[in-house]
PDB file of N, CA, C and O in Angstrom:
ATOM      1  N   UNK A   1      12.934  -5.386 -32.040  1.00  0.00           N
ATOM      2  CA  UNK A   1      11.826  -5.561 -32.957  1.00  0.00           C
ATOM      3  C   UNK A   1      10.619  -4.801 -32.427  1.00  0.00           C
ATOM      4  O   UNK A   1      10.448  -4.890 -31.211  1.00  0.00           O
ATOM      5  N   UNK A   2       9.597  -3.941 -33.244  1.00  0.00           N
ATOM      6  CA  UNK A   2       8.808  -3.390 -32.930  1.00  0.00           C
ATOM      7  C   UNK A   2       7.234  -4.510 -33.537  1.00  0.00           C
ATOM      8  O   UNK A   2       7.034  -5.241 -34.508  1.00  0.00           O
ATOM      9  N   UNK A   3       6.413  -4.076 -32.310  1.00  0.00           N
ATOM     10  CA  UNK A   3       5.012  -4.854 -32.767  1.00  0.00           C
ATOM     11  C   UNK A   3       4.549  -3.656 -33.620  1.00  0.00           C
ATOM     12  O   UNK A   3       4.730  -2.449 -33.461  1.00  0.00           O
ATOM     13  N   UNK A   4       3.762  -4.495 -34.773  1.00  0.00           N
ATOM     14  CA  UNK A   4       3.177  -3.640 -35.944  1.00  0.00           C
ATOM     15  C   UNK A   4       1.365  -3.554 -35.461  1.00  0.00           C
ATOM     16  O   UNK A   4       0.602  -4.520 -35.449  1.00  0.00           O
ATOM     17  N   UNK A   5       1.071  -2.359 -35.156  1.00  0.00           N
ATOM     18  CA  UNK A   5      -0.589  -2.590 -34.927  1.00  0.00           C
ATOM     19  C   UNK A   5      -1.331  -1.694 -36.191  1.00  0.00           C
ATOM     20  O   UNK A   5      -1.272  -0.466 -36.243  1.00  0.00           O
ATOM     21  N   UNK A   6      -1.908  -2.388 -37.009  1.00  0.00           N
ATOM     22  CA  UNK A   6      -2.483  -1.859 -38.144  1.00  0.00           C
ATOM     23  C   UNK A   6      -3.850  -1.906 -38.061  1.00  0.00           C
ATOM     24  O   UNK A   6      -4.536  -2.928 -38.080  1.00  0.00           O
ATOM     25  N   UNK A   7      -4.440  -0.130 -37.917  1.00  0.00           N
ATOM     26  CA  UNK A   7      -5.916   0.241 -37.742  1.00  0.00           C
ATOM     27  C   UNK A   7      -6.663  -0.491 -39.286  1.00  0.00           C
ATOM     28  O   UNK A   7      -6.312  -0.689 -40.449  1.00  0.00           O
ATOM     29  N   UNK A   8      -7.902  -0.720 -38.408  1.00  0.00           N
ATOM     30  CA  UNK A   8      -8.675  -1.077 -39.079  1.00  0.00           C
ATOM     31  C   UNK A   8      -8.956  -0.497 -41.075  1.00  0.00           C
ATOM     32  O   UNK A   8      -8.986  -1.119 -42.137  1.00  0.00           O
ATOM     33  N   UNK A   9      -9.056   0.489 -40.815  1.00  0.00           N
ATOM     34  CA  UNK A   9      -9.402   1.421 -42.309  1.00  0.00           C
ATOM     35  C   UNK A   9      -7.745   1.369 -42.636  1.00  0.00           C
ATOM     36  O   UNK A   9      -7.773   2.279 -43.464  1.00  0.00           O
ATOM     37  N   UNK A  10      -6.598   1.051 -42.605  1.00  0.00           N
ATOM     38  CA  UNK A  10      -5.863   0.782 -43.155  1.00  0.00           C
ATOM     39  C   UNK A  10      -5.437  -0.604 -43.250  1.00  0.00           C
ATOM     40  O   UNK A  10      -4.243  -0.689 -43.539  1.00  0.00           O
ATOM     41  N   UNK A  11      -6.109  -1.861 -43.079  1.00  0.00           N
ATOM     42  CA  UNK A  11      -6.033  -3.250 -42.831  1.00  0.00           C
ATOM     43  C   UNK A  11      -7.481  -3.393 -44.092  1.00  0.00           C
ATOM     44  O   UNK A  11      -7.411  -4.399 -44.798  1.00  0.00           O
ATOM     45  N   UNK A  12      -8.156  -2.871 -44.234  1.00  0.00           N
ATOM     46  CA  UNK A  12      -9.184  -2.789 -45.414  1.00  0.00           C
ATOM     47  C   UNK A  12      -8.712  -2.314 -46.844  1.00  0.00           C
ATOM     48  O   UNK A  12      -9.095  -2.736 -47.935  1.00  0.00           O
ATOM     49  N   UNK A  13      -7.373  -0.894 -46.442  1.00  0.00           N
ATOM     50  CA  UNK A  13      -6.948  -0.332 -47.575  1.00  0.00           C
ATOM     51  C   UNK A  13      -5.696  -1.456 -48.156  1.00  0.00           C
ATOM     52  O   UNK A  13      -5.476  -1.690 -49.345  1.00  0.00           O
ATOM     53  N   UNK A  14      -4.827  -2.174 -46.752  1.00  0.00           N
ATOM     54  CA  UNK A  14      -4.145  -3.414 -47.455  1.00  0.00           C
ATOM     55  C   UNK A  14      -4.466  -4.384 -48.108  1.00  0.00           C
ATOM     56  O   UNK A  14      -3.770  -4.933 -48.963  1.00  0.00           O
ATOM     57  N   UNK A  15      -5.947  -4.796 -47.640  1.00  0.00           N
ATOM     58  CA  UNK A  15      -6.557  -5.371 -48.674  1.00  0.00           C
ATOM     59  C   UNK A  15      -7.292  -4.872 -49.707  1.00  0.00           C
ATOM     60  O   UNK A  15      -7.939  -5.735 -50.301  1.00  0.00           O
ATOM     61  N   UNK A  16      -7.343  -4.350 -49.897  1.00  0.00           N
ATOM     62  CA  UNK A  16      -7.790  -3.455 -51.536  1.00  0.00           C
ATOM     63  C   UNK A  16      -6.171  -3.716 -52.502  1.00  0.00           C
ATOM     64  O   UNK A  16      -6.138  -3.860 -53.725  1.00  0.00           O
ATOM     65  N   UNK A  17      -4.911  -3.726 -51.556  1.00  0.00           N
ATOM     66  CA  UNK A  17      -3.732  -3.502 -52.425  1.00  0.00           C
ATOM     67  C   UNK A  17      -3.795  -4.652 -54.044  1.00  0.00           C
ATOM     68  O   UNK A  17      -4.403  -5.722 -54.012  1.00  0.00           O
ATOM     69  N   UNK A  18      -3.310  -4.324 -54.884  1.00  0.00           N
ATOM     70  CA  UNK A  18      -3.030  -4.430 -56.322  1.00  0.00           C
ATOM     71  C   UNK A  18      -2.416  -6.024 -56.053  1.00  0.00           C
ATOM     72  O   UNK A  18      -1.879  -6.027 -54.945  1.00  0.00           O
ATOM     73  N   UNK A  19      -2.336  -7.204 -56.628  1.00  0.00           N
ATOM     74  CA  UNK A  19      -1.217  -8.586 -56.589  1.00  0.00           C
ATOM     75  C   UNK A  19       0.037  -7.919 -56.873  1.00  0.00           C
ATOM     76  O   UNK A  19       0.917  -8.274 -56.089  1.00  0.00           O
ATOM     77  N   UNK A  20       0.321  -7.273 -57.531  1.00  0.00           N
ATOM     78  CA  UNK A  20       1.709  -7.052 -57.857  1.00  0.00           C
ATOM     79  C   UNK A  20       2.487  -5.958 -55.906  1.00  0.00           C
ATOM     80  O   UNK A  20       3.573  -6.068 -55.338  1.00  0.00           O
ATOM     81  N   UNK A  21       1.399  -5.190 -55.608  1.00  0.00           N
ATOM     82  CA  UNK A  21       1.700  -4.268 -54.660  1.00  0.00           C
ATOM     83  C   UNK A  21       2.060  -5.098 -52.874  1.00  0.00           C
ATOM     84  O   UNK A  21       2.431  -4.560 -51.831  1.00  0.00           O
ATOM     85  N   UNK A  22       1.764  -6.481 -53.166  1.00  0.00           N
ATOM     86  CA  UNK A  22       1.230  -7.199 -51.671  1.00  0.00           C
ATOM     87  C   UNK A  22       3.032  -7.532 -51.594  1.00  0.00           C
ATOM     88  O   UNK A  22       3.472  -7.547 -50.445  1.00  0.00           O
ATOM     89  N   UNK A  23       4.075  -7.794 -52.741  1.00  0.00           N
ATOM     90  CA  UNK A  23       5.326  -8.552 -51.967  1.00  0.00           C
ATOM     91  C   UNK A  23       5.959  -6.967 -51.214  1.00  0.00           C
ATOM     92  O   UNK A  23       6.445  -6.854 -50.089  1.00  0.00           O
ATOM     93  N   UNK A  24       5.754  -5.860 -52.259  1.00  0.00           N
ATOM     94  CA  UNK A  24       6.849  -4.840 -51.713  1.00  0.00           C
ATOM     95  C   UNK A  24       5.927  -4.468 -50.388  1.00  0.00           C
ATOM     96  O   UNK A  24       6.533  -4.078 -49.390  1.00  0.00           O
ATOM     97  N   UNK A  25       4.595  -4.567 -50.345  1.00  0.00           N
ATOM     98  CA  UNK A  25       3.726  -3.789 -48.949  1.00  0.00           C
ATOM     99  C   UNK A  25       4.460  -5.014 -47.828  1.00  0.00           C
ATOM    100  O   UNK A  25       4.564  -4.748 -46.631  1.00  0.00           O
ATOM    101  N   UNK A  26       4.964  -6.440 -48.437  1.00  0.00           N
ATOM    102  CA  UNK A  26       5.342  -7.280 -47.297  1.00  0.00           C
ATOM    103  C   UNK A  26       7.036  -6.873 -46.341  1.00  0.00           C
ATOM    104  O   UNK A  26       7.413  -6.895 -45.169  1.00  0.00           O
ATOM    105  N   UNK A  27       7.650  -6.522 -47.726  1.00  0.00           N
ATOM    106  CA  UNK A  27       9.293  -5.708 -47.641  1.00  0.00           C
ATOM    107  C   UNK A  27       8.869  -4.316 -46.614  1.00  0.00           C
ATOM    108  O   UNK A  27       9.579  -4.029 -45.651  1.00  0.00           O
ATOM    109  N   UNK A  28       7.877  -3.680 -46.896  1.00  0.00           N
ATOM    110  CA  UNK A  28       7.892  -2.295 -45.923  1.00  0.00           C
ATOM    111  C   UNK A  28       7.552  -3.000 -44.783  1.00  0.00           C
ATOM    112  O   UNK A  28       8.458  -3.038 -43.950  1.00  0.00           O
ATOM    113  N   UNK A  29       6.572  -3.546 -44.500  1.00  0.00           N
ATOM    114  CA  UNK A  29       6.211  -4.391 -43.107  1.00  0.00           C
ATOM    115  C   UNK A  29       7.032  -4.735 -42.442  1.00  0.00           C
ATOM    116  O   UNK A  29       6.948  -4.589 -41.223  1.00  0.00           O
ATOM    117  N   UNK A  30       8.575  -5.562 -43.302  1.00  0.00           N
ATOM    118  CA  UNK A  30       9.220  -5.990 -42.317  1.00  0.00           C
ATOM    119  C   UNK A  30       9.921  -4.845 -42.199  1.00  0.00           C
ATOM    120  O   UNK A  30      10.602  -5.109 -41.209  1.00  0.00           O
ATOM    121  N   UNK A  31      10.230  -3.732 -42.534  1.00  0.00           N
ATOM    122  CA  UNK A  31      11.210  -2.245 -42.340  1.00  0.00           C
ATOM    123  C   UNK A  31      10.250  -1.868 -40.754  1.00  0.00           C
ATOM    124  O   UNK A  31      10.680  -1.696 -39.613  1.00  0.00           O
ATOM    125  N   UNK A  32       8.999  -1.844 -41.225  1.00  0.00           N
ATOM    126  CA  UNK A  32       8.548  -1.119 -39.850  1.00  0.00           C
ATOM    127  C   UNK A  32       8.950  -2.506 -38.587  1.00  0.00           C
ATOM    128  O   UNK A  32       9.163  -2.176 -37.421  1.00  0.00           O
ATOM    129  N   UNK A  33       8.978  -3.223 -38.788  1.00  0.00           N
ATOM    130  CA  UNK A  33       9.513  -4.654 -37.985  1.00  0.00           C
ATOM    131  C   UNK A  33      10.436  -4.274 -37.302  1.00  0.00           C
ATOM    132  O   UNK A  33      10.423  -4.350 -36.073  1.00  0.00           O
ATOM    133  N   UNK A  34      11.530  -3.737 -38.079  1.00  0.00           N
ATOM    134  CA  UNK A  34      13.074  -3.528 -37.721  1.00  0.00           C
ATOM    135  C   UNK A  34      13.099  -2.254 -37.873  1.00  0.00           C
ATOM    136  O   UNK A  34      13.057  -1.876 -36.702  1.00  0.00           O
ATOM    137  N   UNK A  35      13.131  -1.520 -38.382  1.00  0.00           N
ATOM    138  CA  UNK A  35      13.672  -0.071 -38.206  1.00  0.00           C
ATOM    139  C   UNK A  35      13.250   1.090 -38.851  1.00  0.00           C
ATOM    140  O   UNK A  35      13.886   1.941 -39.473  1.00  0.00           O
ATOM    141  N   UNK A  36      11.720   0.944 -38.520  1.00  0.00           N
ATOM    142  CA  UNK A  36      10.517   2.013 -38.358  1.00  0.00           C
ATOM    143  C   UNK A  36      11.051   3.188 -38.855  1.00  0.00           C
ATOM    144  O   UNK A  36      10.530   3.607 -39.888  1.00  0.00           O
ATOM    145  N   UNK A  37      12.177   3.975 -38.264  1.00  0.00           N
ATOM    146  CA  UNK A  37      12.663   5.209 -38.361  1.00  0.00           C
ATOM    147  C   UNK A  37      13.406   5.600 -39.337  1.00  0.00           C
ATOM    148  O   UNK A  37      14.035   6.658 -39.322  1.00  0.00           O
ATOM    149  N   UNK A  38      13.401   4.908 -40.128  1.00  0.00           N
ATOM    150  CA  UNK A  38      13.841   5.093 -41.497  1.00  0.00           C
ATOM    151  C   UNK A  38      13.091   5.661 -42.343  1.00  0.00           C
ATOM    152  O   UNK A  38      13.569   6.307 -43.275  1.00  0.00           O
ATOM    153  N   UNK A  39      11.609   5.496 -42.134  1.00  0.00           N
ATOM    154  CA  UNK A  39      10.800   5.980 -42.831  1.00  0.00           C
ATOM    155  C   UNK A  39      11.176   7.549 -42.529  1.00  0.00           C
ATOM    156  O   UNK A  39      11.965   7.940 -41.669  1.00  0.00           O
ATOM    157  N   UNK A  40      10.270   8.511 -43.625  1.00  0.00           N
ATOM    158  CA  UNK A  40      10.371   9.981 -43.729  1.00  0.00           C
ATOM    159  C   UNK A  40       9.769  10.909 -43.059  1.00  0.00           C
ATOM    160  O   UNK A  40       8.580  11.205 -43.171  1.00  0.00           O
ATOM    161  N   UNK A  41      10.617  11.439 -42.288  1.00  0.00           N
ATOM    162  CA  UNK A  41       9.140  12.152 -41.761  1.00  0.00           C
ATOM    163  C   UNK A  41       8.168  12.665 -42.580  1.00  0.00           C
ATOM    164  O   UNK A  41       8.416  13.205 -43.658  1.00  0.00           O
ATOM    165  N   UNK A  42       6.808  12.484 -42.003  1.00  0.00           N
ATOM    166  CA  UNK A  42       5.166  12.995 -42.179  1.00  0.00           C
ATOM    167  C   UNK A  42       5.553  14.513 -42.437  1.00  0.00           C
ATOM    168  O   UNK A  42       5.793  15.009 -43.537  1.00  0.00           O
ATOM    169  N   UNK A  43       5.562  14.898 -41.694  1.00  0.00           N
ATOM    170  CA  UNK A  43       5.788  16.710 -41.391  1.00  0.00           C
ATOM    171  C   UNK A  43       7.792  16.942 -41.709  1.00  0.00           C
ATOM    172  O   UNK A  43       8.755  16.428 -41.139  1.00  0.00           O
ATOM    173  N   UNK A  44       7.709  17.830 -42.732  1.00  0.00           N
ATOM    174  CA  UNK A  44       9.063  18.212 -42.955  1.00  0.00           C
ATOM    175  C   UNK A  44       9.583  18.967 -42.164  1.00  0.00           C
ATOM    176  O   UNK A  44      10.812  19.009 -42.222  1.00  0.00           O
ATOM    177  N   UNK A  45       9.066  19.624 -41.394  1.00  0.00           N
ATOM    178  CA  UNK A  45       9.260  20.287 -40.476  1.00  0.00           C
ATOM    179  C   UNK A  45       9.423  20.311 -38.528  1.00  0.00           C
ATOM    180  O   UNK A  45       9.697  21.084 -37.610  1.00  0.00           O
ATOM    181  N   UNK A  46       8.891  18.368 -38.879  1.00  0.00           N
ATOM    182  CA  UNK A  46       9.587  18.109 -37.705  1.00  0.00           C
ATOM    183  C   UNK A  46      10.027  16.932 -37.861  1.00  0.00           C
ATOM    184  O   UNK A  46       9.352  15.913 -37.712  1.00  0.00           O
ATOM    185  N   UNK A  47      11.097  16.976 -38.149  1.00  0.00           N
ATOM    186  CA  UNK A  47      12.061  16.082 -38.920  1.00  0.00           C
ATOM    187  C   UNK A  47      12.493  14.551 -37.887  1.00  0.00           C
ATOM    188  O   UNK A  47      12.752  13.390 -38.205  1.00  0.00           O
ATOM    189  N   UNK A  48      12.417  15.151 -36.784  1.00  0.00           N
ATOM    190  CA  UNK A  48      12.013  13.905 -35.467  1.00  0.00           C
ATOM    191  C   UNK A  48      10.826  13.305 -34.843  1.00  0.00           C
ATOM    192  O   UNK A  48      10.946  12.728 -33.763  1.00  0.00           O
ATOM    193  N   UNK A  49       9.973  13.372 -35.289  1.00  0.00           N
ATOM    194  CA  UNK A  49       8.539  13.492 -35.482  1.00  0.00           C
ATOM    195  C   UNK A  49       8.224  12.232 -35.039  1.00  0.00           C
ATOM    196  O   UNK A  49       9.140  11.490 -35.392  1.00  0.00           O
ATOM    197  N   UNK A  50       7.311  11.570 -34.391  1.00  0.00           N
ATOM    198  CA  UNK A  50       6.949  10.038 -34.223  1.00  0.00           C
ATOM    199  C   UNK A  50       6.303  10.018 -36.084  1.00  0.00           C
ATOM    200  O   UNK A  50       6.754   9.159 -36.842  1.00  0.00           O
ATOM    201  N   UNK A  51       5.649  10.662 -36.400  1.00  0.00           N
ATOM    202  CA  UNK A  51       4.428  10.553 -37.714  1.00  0.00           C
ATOM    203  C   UNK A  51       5.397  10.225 -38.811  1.00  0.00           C
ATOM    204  O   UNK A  51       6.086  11.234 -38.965  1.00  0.00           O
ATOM    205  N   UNK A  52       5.745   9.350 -39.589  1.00  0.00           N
ATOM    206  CA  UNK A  52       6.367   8.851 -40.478  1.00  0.00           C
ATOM    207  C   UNK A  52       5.962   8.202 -41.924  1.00  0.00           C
ATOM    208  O   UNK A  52       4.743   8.106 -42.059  1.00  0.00           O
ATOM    209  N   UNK A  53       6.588   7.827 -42.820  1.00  0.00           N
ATOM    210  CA  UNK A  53       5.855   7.754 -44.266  1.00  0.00           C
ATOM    211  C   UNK A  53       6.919   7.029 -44.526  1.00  0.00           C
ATOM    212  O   UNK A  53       8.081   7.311 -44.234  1.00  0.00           O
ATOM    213  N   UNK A  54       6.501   6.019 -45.119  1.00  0.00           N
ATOM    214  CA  UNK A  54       7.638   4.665 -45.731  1.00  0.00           C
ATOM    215  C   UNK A  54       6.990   4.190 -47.070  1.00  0.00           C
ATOM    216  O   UNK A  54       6.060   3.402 -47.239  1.00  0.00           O
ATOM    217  N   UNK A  55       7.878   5.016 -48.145  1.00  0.00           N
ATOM    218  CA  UNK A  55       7.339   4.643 -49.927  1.00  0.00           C
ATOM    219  C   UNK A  55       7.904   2.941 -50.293  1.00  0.00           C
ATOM    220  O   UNK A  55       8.972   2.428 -49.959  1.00  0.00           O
ATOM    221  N   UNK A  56       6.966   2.442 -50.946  1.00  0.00           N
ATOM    222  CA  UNK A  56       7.088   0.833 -50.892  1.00  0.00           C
ATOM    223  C   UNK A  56       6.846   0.933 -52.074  1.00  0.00           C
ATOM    224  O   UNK A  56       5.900   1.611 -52.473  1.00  0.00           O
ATOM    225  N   UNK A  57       8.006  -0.008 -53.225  1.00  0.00           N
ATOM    226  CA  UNK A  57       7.563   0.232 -54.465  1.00  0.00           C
ATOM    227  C   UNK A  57       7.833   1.359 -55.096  1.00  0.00           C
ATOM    228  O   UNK A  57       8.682   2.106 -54.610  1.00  0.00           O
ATOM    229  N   UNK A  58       7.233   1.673 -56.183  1.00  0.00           N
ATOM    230  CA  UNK A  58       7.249   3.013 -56.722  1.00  0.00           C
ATOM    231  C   UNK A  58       5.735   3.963 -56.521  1.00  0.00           C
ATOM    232  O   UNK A  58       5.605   5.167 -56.742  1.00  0.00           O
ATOM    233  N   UNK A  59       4.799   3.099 -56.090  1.00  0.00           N
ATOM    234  CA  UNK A  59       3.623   3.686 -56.546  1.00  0.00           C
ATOM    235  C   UNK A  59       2.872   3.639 -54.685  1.00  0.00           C
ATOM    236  O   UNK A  59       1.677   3.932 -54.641  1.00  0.00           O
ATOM    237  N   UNK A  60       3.416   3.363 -53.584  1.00  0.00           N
ATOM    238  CA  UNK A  60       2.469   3.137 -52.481  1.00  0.00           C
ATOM    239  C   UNK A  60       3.109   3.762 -51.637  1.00  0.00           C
ATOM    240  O   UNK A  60       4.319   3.686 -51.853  1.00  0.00           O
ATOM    241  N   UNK A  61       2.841   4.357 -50.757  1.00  0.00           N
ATOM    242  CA  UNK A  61       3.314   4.650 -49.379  1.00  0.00           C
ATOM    243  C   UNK A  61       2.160   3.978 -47.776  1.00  0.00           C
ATOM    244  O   UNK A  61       0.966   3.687 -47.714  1.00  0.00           O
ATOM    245  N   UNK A  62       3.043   3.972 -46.951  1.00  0.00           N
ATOM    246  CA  UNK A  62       2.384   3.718 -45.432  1.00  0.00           C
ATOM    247  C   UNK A  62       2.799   4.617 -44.885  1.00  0.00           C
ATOM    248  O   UNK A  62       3.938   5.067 -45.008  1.00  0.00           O
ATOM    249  N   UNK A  63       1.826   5.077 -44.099  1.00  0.00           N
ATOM    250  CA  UNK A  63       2.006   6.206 -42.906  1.00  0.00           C
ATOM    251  C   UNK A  63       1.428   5.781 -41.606  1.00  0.00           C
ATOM    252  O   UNK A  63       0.303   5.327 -41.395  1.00  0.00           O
ATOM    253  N   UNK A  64       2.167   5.955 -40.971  1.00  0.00           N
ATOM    254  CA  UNK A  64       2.318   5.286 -39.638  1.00  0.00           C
ATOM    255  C   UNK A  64       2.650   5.752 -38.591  1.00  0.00           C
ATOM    256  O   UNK A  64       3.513   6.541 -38.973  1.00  0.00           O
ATOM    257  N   UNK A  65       2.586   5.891 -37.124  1.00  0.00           N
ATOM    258  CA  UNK A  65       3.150   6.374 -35.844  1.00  0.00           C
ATOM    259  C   UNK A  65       4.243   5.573 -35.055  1.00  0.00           C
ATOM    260  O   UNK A  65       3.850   4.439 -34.784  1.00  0.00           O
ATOM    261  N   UNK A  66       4.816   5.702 -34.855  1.00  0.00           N
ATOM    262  CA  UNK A  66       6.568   5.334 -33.920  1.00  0.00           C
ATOM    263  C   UNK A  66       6.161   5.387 -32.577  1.00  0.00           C
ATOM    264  O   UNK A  66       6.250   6.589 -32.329  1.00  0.00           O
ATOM    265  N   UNK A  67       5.697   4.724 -31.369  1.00  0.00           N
ATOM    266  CA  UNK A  67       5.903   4.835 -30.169  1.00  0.00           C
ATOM    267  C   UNK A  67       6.700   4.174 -29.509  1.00  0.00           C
ATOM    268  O   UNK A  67       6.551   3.085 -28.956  1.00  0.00           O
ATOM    269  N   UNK A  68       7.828   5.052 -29.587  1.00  0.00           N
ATOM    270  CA  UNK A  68       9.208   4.548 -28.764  1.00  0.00           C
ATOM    271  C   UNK A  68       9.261   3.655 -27.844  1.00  0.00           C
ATOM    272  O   UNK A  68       9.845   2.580 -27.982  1.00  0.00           O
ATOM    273  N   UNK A  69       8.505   4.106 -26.564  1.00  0.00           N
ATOM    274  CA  UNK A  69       8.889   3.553 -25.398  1.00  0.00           C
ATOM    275  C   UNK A  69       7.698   2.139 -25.149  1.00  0.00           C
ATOM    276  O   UNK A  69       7.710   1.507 -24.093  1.00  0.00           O
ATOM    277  N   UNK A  70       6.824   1.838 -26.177  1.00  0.00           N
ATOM    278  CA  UNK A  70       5.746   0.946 -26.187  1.00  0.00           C
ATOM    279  C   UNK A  70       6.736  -0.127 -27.553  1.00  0.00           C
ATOM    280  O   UNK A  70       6.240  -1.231 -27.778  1.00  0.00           O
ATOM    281  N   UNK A  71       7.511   0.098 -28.032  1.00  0.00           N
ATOM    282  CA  UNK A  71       8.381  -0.305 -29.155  1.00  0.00           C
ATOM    283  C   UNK A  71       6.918  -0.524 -30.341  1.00  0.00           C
ATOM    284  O   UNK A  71       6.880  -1.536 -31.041  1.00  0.00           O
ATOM    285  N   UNK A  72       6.067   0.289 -30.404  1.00  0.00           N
ATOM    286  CA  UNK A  72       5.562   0.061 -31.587  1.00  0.00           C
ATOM    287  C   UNK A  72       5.021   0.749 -32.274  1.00  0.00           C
ATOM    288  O   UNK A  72       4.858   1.931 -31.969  1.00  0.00           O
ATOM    289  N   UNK A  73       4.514   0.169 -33.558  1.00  0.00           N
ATOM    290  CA  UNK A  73       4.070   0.929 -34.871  1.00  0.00           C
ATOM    291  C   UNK A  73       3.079   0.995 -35.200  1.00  0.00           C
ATOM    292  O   UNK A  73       2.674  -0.147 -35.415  1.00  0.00           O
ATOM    293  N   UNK A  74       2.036   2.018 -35.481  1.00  0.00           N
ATOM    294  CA  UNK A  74       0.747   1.860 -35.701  1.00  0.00           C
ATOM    295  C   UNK A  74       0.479   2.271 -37.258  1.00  0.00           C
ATOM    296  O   UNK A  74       0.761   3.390 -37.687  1.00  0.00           O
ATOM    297  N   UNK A  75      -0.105   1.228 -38.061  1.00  0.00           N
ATOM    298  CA  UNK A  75      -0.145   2.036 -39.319  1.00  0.00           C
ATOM    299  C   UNK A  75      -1.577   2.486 -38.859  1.00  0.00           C
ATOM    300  O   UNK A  75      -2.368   2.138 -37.983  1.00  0.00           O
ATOM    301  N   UNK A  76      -1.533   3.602 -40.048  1.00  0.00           N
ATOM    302  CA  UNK A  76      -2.909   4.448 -40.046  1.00  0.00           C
ATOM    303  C   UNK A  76      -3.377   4.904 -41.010  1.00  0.00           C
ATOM    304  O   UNK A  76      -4.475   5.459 -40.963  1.00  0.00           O
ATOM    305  N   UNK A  77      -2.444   4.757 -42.514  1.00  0.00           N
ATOM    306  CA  UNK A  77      -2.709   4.683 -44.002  1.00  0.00           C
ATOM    307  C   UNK A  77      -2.049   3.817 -44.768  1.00  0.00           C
ATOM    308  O   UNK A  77      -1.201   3.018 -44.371  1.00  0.00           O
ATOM    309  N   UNK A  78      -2.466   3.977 -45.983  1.00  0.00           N
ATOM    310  CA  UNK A  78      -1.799   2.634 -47.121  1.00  0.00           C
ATOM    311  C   UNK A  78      -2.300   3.046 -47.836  1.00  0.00           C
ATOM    312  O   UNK A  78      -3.517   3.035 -47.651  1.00  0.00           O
ATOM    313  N   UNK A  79      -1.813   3.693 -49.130  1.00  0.00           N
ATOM    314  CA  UNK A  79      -1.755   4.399 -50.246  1.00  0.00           C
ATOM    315  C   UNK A  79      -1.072   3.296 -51.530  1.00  0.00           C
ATOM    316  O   UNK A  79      -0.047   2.655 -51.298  1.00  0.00           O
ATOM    317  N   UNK A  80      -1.594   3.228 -52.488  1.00  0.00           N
ATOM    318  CA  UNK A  80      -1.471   2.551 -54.147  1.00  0.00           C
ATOM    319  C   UNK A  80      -1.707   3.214 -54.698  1.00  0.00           C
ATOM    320  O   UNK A  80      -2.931   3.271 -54.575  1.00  0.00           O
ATOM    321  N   UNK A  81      -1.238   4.351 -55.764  1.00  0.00           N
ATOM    322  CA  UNK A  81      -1.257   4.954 -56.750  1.00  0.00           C
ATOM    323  C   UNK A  81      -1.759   4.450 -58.445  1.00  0.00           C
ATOM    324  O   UNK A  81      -2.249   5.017 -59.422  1.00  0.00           O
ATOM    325  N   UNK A  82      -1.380   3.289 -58.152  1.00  0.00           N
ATOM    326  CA  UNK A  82      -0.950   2.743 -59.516  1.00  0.00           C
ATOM    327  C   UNK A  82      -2.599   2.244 -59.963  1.00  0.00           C
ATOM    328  O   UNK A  82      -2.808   1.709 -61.052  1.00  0.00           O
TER     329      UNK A  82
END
């Protein structure tokens, strides 16, 4: 299990999220919980990348950092489209 550390300006943008957007932003939370690396890489071009992007829903993404050997996740955006 990885600890989730969520920066400030994206802990403001989770709370801005939509009622309908808070169960699936809870479903990605627990992905970065368990298995962070599923998300997409940030950069297509470095396809192993710690920098990662996990679409929640149809309309939100989180972008976030992977530090392996600390087992954790830092979000650093939170995106709602809708």
């Amino acid at each position: 299990m990885y600890r989730v550390v969520t920066y400030a300006e994206a802990a403001e943008q989770i709370g801005a999220l939509p009622a309908e957007a808070l169960p699936l932003f809870a479903e990605a939370f627990g992905v970065l919980e368990l298995a962070p690396w599923n998300g997409r890489p940030y950069n297509a071009s470095k396809p192993d990348g710690e920098m990662r992007e996990l679409v929640f829903g149809s309309l939100g993404t989180v972008t976030y950092l992977v530090l392996e050997p600390q087992r954790e996740v830092h979000i650093l955006l939170v995106q709602w489209v809708g």
